[in-house]
LORO-988994 format. One record per residue: residue number from 1; y, z, x of N, C-alpha, C in turn. Coordinates in steps of 0.001 Angstrom, whole numbers, padded with zeros to 6 digits. Layout:
// residues N
<node k="NUM" n_yy="Y" n_zz="Z" n_xx="X" ca_yy="Y" ca_zz="Z" ca_xx="X" c_yy="Y" c_zz="Z" c_xx="X"/>
...
***
This chain:
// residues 107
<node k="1" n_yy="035282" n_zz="-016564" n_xx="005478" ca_yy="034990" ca_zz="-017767" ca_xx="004748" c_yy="033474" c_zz="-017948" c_xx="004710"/>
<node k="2" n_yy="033197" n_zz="-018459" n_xx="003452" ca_yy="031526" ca_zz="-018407" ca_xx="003735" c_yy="031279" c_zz="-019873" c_xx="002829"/>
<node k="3" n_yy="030608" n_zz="-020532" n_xx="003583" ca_yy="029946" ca_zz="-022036" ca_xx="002697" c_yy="028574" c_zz="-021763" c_xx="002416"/>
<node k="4" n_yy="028589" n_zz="-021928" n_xx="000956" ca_yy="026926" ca_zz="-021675" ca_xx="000212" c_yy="026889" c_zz="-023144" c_xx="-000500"/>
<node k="5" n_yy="025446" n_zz="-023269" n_xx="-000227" ca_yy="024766" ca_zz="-024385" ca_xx="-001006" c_yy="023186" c_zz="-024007" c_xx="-001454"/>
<node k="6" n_yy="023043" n_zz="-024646" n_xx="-002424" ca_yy="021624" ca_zz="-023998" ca_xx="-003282" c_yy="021154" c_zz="-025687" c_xx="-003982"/>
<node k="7" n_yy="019835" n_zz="-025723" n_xx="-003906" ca_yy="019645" ca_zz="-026895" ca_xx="-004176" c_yy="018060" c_zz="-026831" c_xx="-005170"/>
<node k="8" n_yy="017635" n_zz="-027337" n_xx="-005912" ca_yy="016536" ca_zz="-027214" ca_xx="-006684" c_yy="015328" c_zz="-028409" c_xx="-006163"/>
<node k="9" n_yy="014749" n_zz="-027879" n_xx="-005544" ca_yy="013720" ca_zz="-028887" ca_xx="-004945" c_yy="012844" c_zz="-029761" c_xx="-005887"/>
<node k="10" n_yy="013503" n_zz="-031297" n_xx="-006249" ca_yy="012540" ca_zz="-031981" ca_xx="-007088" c_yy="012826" c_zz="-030930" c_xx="-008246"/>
<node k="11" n_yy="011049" n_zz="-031447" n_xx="-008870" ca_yy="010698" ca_zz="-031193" ca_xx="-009823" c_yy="009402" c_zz="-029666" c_xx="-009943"/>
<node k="12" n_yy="010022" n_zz="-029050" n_xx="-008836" ca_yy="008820" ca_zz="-028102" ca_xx="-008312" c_yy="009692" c_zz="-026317" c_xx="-008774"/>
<node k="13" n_yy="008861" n_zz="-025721" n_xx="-009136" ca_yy="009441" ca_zz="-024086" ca_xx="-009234" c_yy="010628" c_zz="-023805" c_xx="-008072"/>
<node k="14" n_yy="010980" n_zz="-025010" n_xx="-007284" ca_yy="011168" ca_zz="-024429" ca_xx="-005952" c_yy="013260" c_zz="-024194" c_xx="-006032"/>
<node k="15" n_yy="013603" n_zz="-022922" n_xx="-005277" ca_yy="015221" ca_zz="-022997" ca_xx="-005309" c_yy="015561" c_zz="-022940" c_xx="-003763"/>
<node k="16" n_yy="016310" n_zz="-024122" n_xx="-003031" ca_yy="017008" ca_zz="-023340" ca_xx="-001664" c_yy="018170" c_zz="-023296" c_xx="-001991"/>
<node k="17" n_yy="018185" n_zz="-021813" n_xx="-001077" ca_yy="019998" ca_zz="-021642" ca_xx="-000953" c_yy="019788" c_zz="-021041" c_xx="000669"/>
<node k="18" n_yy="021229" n_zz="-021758" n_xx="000933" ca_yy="021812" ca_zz="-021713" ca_xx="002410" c_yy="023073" c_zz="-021045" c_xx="002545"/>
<node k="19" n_yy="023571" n_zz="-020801" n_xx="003407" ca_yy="024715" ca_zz="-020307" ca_xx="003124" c_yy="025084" c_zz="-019922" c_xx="005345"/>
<node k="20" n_yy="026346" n_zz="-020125" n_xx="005292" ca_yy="026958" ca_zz="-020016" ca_xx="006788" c_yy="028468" c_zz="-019497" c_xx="006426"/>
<node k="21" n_yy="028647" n_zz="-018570" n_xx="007434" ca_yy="030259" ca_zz="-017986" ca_xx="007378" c_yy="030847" c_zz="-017249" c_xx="008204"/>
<node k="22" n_yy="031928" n_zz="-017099" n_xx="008491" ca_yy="032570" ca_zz="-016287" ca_xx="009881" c_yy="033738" c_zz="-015773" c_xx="009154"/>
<node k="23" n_yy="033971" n_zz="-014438" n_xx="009884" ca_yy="035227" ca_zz="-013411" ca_xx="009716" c_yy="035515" c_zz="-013062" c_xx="010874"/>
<node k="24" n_yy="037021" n_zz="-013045" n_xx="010703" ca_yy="038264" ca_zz="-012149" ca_xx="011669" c_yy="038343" c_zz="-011156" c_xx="011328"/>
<node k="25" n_yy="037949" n_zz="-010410" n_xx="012031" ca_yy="038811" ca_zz="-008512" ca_xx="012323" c_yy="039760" c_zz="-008612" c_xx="013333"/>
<node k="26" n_yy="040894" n_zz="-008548" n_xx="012550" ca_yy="041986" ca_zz="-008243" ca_xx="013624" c_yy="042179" c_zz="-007004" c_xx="014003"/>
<node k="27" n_yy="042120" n_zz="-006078" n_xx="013240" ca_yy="042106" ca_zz="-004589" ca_xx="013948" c_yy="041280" c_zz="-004302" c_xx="015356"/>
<node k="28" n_yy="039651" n_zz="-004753" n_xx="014823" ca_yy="039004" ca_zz="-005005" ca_xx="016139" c_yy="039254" c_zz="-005726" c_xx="017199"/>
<node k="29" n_yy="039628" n_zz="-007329" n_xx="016907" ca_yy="039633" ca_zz="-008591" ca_xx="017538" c_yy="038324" c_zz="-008719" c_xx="017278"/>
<node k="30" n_yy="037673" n_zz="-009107" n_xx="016530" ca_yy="035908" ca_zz="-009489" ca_xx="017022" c_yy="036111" c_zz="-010517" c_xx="015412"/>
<node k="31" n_yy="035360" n_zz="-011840" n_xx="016358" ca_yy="034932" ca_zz="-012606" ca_xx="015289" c_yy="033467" c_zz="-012419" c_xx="014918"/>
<node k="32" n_yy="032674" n_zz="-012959" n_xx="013568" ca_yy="032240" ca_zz="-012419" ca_xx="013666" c_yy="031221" c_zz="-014175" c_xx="012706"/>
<node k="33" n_yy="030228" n_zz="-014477" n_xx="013165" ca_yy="029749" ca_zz="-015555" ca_xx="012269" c_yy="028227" c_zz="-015278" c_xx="011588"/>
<node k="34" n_yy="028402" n_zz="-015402" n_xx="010680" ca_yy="026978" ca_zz="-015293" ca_xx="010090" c_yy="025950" c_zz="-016052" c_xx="009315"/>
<node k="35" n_yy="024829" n_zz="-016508" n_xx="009220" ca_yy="024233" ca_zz="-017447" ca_xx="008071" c_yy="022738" c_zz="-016834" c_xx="007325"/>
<node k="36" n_yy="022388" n_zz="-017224" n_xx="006541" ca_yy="021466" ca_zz="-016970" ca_xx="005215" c_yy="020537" c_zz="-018077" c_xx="005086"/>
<node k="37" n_yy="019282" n_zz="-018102" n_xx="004854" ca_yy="018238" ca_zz="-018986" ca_xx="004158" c_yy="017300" c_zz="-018313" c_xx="003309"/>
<node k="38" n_yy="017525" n_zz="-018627" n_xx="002136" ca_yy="016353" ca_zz="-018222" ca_xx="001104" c_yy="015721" c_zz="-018952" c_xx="000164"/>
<node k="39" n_yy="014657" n_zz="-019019" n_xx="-000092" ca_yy="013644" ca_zz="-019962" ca_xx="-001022" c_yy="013817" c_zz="-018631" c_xx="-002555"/>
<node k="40" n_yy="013561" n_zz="-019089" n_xx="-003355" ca_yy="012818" ca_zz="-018863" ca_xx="-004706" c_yy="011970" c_zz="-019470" c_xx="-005368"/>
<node k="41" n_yy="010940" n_zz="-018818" n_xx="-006063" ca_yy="009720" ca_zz="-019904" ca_xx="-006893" c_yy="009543" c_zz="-019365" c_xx="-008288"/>
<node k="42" n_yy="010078" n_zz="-019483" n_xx="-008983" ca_yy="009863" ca_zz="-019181" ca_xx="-010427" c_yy="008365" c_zz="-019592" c_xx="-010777"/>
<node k="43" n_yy="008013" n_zz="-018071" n_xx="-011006" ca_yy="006482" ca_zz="-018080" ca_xx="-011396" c_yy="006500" c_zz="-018591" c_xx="-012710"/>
<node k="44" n_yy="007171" n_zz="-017555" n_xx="-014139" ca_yy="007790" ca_zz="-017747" ca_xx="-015179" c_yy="008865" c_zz="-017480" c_xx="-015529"/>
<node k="45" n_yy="009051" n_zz="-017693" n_xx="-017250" ca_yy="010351" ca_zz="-017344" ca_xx="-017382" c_yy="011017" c_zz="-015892" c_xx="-016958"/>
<node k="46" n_yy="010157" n_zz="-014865" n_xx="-016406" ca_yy="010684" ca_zz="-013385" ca_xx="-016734" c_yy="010464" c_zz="-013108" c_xx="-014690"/>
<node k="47" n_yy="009683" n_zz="-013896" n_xx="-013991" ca_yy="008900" ca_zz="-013249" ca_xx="-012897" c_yy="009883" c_zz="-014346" c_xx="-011393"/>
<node k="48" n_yy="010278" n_zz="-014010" n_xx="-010568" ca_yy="010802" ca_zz="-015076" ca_xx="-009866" c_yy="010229" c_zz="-014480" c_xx="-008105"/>
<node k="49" n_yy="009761" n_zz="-015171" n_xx="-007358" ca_yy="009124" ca_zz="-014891" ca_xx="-005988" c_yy="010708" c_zz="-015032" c_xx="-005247"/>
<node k="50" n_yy="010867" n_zz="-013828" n_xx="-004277" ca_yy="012165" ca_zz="-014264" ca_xx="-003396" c_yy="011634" c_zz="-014510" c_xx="-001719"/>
<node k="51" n_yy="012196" n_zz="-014843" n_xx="-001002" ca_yy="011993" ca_zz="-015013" ca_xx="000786" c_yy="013280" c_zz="-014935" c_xx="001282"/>
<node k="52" n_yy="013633" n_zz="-014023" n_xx="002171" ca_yy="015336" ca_zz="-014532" ca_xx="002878" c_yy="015030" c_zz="-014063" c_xx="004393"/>
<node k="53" n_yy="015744" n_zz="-015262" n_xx="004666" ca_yy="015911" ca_zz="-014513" ca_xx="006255" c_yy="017796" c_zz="-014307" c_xx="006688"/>
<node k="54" n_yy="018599" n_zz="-013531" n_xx="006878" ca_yy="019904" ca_zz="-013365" ca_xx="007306" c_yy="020358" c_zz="-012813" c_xx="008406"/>
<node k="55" n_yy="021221" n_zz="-013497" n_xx="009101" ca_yy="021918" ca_zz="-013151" ca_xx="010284" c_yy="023093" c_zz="-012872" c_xx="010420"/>
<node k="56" n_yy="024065" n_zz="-012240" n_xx="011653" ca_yy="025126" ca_zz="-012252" ca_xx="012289" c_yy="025266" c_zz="-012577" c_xx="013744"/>
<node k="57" n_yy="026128" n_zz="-013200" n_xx="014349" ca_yy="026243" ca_zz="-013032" ca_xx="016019" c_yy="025758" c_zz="-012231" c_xx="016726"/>
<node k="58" n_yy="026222" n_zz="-010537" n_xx="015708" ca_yy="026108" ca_zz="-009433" ca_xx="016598" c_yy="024856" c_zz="-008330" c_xx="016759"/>
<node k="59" n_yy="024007" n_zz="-009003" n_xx="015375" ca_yy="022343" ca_zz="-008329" ca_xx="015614" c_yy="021051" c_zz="-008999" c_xx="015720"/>
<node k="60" n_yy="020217" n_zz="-008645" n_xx="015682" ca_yy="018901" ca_zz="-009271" ca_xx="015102" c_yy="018866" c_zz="-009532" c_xx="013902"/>
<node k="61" n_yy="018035" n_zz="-011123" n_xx="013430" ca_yy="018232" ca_zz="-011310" ca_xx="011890" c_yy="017317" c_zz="-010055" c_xx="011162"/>
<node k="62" n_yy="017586" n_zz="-010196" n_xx="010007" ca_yy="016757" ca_zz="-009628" ca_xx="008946" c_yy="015643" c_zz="-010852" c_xx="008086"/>
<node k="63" n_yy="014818" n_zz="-009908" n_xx="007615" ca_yy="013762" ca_zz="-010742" ca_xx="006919" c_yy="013516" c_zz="-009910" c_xx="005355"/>
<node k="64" n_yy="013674" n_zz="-010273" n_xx="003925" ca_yy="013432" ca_zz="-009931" ca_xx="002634" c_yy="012577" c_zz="-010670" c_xx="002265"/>
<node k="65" n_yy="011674" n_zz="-009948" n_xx="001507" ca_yy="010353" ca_zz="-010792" ca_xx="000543" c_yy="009942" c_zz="-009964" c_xx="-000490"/>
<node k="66" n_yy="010539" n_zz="-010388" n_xx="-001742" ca_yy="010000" ca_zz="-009491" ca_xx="-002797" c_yy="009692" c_zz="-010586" c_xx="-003990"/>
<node k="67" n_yy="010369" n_zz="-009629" n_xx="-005582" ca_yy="010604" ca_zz="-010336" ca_xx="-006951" c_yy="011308" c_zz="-009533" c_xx="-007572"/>
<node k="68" n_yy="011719" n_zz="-010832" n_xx="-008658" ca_yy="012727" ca_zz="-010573" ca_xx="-009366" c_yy="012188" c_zz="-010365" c_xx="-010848"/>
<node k="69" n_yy="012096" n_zz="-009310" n_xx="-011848" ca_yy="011789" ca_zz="-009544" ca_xx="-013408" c_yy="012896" c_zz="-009625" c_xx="-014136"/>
<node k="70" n_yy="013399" n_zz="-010234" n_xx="-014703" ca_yy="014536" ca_zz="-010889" ca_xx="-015914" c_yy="013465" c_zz="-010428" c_xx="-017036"/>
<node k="71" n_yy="014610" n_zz="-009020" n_xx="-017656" ca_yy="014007" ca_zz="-008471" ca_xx="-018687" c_yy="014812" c_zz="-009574" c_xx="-020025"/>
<node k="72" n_yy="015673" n_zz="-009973" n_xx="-019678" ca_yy="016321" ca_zz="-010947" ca_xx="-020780" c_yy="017659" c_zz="-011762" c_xx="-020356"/>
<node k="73" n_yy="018066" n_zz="-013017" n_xx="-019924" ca_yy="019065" ca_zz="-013567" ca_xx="-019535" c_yy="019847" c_zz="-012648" c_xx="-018582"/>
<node k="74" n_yy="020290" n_zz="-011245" n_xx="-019166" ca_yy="021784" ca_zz="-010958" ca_xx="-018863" c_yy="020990" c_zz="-009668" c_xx="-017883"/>
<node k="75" n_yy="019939" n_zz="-009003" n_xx="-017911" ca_yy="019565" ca_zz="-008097" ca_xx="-017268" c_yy="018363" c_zz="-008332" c_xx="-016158"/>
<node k="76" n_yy="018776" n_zz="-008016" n_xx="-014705" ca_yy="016852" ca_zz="-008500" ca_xx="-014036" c_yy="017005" c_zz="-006972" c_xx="-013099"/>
<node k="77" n_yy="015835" n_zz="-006778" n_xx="-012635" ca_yy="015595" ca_zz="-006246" ca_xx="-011453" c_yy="014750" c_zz="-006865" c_xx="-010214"/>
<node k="78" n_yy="015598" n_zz="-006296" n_xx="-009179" ca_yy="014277" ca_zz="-007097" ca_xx="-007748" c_yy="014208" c_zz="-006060" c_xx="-007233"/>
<node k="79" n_yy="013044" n_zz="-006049" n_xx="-006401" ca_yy="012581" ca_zz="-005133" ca_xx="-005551" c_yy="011899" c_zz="-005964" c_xx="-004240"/>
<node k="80" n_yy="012270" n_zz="-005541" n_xx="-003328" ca_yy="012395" ca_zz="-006091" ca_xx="-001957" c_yy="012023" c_zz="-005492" c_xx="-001152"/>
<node k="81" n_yy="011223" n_zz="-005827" n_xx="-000025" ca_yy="010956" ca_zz="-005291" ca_xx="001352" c_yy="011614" c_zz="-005818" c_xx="002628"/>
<node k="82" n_yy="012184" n_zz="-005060" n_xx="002836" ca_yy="013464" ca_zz="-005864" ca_xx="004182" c_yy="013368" c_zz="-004937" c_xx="005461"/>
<node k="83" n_yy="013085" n_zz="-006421" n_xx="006386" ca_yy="013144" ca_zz="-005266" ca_xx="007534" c_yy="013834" c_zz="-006355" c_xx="008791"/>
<node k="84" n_yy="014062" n_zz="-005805" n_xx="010520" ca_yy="014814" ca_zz="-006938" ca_xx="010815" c_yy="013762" c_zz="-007059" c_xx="011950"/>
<node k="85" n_yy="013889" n_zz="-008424" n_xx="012617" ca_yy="013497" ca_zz="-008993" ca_xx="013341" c_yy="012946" c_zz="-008186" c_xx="014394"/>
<node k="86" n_yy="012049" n_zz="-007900" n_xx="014922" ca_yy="011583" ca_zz="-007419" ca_xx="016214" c_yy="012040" c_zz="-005686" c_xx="016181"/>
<node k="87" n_yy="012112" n_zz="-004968" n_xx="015081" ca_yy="013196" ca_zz="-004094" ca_xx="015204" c_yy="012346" c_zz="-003244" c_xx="014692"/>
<node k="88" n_yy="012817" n_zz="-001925" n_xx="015036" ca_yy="012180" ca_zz="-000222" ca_xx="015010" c_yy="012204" c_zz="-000100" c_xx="013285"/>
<node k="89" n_yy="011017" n_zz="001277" n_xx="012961" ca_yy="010596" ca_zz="002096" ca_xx="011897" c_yy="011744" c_zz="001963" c_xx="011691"/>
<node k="90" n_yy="012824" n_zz="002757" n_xx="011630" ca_yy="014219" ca_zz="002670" ca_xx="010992" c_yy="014796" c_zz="001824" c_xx="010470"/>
<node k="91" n_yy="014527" n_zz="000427" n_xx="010765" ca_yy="015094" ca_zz="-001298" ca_xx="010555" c_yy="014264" c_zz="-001801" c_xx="009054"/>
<node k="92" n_yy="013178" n_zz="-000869" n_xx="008413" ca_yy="012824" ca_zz="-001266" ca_xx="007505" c_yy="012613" c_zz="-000514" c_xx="006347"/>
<node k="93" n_yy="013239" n_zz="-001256" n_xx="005392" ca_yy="012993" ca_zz="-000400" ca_xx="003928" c_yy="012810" c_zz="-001073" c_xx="002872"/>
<node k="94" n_yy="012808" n_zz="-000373" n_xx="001790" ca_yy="012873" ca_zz="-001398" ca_xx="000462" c_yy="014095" c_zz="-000688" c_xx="-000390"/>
<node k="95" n_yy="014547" n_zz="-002274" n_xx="-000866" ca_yy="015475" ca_zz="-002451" ca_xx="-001841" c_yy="015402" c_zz="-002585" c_xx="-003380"/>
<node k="96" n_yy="015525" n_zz="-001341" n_xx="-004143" ca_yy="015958" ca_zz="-001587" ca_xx="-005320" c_yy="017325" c_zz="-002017" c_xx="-006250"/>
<node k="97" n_yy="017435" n_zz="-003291" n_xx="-006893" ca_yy="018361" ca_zz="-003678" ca_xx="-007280" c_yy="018163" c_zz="-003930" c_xx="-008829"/>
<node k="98" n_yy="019200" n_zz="-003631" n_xx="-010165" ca_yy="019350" ca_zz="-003471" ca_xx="-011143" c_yy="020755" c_zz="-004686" c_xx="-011333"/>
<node k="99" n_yy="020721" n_zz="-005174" n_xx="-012210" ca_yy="021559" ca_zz="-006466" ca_xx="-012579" c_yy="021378" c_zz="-006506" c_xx="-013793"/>
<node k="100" n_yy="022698" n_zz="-006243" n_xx="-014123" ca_yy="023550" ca_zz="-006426" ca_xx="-015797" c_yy="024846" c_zz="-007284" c_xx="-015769"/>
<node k="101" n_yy="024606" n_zz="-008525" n_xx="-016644" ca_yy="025450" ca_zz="-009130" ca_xx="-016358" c_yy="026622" c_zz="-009821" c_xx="-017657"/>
<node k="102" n_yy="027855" n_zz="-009120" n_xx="-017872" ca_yy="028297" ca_zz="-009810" ca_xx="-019192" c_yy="028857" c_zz="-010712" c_xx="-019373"/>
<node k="103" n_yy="029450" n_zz="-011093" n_xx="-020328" ca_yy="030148" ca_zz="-012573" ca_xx="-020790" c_yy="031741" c_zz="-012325" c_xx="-019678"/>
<node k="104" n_yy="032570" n_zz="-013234" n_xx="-019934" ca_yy="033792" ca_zz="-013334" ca_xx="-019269" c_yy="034629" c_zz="-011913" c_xx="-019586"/>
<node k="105" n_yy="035316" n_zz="-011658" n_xx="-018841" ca_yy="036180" ca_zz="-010611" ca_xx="-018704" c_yy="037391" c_zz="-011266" c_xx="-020011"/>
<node k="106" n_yy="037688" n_zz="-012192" n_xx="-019506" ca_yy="039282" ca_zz="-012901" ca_xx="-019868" c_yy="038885" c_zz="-014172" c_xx="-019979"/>
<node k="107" n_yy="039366" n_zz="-014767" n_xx="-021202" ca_yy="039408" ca_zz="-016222" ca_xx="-021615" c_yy="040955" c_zz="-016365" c_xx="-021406"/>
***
């Protein structure tokens, strides 16, 4: 189960989103709870600043800071630098992400 909330700060470029949630593995037995905080700042219409920090019970959080370009409504890319908390060469990389997005499947 996961509860997300996102809120538009005022009248400012500014976006929070929050988000908290926990899962059962029954195969394992291990519960498992996790939560999210991230800002956005829309520079312009095409350019968007990201920040996240995300966790679980069972590691050290992670930390993302990149941007997003929206080549047109339905298509963006971000590119991200993520690495985790207090954590080894291995714990950090960057993320390329591609987003295409269409109308409804089914009316």
């Amino acid at each position: 189960m996961i509860v997300p909330f996102s809120q538009k700060i005022c009248h400012t470029p500014f976006l929070v989103h929050a988000n908290v949630g926990w899962t059962h593995d029954r195969g394992l037995q291990r519960k498992t709870t996790f939560w999210g905080a991230a800002l956005e700042a829309t520079v312009n219409e095409q350019l968007t600043l990201l920040g996240e920090a995300f966790n679980d019970n069972a590691n050290k959080s992670f930390v993302r800071l990149g941007g997003r370009w929206s080549a047109n409504p339905n298509l963006s890319l971000d590119l991200s630098f993520v690495a985790r908390s207090r954590g080894q060469y291995e714990d950090r990389y960057v993320s390329l992400r591609l987003s295409w997005q269409t109308g409804p499947f089914m009316r």
